[in-house]
Backbone bond lengths (Angstrom), bond angles and torsions (degrees), N, CA, C in turn:
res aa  C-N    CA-C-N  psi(-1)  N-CA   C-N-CA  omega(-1)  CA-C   N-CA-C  phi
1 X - - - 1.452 - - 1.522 109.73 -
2 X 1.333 124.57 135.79 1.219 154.91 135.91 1.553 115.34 4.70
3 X 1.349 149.14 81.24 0.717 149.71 -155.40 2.242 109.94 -87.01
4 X 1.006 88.00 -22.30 1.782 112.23 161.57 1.808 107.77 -70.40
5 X 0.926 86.38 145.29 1.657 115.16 156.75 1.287 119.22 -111.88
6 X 1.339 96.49 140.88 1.904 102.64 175.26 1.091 125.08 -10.95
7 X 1.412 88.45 -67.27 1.926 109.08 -176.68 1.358 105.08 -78.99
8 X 1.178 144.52 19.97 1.207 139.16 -176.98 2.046 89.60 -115.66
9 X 1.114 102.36 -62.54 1.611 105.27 -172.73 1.417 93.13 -67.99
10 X 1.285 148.42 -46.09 1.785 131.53 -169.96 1.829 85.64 -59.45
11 X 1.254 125.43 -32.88 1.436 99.33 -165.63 1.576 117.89 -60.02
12 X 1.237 107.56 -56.73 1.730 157.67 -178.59 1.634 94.60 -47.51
13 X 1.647 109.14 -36.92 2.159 89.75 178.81 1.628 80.95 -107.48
14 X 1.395 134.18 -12.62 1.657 102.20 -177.50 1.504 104.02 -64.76
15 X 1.302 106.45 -40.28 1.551 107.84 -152.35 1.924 96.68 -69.40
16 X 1.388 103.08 -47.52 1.981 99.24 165.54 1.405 109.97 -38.91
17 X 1.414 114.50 -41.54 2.102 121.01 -160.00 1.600 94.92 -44.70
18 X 1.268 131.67 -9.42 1.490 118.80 -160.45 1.121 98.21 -110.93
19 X 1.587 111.30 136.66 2.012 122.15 178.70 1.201 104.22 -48.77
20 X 1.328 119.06 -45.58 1.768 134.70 -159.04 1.614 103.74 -61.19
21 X 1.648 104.70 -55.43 1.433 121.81 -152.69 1.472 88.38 -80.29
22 X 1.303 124.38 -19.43 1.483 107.11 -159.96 1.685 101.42 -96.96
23 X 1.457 109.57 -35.10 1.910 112.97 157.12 1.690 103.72 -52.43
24 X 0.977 115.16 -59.45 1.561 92.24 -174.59 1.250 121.52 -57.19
25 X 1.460 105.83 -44.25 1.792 89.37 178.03 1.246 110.95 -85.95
26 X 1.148 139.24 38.25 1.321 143.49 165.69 1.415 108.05 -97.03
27 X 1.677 102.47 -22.79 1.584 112.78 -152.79 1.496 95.00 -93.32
28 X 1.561 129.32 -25.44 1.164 155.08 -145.64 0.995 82.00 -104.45
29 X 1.498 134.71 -79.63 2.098 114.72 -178.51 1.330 128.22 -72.19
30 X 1.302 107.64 7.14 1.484 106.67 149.86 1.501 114.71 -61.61
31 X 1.663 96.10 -60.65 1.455 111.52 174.41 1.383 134.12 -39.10
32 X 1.673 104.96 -10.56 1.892 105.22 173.18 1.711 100.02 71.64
33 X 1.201 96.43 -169.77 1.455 117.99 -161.54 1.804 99.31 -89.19
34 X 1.086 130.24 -25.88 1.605 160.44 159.24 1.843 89.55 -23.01
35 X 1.855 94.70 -67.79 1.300 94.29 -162.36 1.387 124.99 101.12
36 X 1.224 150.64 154.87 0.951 132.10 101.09 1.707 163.17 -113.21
37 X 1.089 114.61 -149.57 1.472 102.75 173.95 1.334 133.47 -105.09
38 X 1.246 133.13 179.14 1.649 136.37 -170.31 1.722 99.20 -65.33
39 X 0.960 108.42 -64.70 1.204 102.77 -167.16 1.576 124.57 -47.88
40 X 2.039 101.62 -57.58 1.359 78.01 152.71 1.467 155.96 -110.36
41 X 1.163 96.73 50.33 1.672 114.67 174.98 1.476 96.15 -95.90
42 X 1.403 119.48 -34.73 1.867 112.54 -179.00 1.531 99.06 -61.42
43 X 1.687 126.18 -42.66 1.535 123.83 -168.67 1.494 99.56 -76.79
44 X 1.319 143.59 -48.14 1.617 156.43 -175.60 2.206 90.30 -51.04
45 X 1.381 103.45 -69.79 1.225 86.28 -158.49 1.363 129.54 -96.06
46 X 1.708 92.44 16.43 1.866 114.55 -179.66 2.092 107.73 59.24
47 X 1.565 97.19 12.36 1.194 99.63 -174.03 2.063 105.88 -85.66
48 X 1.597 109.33 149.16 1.416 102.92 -165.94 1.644 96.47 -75.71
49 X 1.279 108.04 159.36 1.400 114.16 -176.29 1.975 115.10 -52.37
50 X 1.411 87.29 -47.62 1.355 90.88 -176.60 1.539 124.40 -77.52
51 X 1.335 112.93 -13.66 1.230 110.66 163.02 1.593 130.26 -105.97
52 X 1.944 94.67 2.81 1.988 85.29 178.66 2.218 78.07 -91.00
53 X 1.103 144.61 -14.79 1.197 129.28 163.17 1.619 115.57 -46.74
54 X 0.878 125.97 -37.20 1.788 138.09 -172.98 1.844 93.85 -57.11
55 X 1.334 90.57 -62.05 1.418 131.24 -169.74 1.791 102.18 -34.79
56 X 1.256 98.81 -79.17 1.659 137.56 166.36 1.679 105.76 -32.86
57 X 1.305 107.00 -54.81 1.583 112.11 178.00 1.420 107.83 -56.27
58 X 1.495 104.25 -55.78 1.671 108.97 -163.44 1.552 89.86 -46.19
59 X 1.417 124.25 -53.87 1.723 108.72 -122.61 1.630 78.80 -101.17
60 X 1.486 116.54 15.04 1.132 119.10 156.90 1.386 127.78 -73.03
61 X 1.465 109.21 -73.19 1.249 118.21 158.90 1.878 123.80 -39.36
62 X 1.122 105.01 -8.07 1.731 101.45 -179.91 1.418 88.94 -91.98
63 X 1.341 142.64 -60.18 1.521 140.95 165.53 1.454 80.24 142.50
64 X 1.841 141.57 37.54 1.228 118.41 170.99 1.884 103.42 -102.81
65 X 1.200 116.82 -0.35 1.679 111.83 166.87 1.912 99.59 -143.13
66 X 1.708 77.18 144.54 1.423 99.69 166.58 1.172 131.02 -74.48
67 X 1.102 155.09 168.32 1.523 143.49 133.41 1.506 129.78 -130.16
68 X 0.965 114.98 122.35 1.564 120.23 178.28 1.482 119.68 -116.46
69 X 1.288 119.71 143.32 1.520 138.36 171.65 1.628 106.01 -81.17
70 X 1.769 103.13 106.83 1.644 88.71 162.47 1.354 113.08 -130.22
71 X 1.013 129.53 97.75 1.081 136.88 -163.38 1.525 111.88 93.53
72 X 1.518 107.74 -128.08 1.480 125.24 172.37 1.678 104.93 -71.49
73 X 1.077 107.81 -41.22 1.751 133.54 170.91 1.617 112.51 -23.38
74 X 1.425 126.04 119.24 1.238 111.80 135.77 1.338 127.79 -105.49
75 X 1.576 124.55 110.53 1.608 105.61 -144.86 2.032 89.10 -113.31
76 X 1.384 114.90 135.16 1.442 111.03 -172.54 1.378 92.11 -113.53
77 X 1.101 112.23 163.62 1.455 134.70 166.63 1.383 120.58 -155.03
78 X 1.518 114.33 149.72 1.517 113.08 -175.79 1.596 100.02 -75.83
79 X 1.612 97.28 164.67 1.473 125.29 -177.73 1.557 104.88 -84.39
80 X 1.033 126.69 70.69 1.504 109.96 -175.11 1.834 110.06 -51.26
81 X 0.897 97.99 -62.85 1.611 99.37 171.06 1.577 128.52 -23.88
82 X 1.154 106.46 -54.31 1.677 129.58 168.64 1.806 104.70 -51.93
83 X 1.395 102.32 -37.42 1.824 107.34 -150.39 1.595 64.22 -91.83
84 X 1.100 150.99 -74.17 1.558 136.30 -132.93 1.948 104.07 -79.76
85 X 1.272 85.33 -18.60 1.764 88.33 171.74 1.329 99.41 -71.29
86 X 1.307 119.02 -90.36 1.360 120.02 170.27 1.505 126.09 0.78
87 X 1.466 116.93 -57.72 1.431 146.33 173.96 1.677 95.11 -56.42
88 X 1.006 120.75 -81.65 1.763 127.15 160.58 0.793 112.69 -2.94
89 X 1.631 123.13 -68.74 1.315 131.07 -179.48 1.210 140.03 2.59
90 X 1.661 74.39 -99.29 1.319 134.27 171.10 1.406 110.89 -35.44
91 X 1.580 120.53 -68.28 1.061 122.51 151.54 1.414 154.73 -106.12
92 X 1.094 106.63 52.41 1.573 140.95 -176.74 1.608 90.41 -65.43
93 X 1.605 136.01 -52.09 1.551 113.97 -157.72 1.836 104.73 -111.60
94 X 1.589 94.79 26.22 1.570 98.98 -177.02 1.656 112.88 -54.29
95 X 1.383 115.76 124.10 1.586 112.62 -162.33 1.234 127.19 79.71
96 X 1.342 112.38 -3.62 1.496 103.74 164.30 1.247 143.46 5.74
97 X 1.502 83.23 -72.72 1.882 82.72 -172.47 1.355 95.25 150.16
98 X 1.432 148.08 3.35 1.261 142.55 -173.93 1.596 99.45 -67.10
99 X 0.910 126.76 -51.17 1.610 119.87 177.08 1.788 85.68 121.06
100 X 1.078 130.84 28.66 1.203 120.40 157.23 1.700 134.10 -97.72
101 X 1.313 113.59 -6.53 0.803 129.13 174.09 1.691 104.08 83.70
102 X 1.679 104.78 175.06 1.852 100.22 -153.22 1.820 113.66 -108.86
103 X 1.310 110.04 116.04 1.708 91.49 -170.37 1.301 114.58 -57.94
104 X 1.505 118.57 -4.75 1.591 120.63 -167.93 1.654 98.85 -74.14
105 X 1.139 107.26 -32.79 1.858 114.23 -166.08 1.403 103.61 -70.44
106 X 1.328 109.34 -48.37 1.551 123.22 -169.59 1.911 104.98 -73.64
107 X 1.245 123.07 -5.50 1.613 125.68 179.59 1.618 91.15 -85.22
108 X 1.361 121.22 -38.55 1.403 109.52 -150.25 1.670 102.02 -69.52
């Protein structure tokens, strides 16, 4: 089971729903567990400082990136945990039981 709530996962794909938010955190699992920082995520995503911050908050507030102060540093990194919950979710009742049969069977 799904360790998310509804309202926890509608947050977690609204805050992805955005072109911007979804390059950054794309840019962020490139980045590994390392992470990186403001500065260069403003040069990586040609995004202006003050608005990949907007950016940064949202996918903050969903709980899909971290952020930490190290030093002068603000270095972010994605939540992998959050993204595989999320992922969980999503498909937590795959096969159910609708009588439709399972898209997982039909990939193999």
């Amino acid at each position: 089971m799904s360790s998310l709530t509804e309202d926890g996962a509608a947050a977690g794909l609204s805050a992805l729903g955005s072109p911007v938010r979804l390059r950054v955190f794309r840019l962020l699992v490139r980045a590994g567990d390392e992470g990186a920082n403001v500065t260069d995520l403003v040069r990586l995503s040609q995004i202006p400082p003050s608005t990949l911050a907007h950016h940064l908050a949202a996918l903050s507030r969903a709980g899909l990136v971290r952020q930490e102060k190290r030093g002068r540093e603000l270095i972010c990194t994605a939540d992998y945990g959050r993204v595989n919950a999320l992922a969980a979710y999503l498909t937590e009742n795959c096969c159910a039981g609708l009588g439709l049969g399972c898209a997982q069977d039909s990939a193999a």
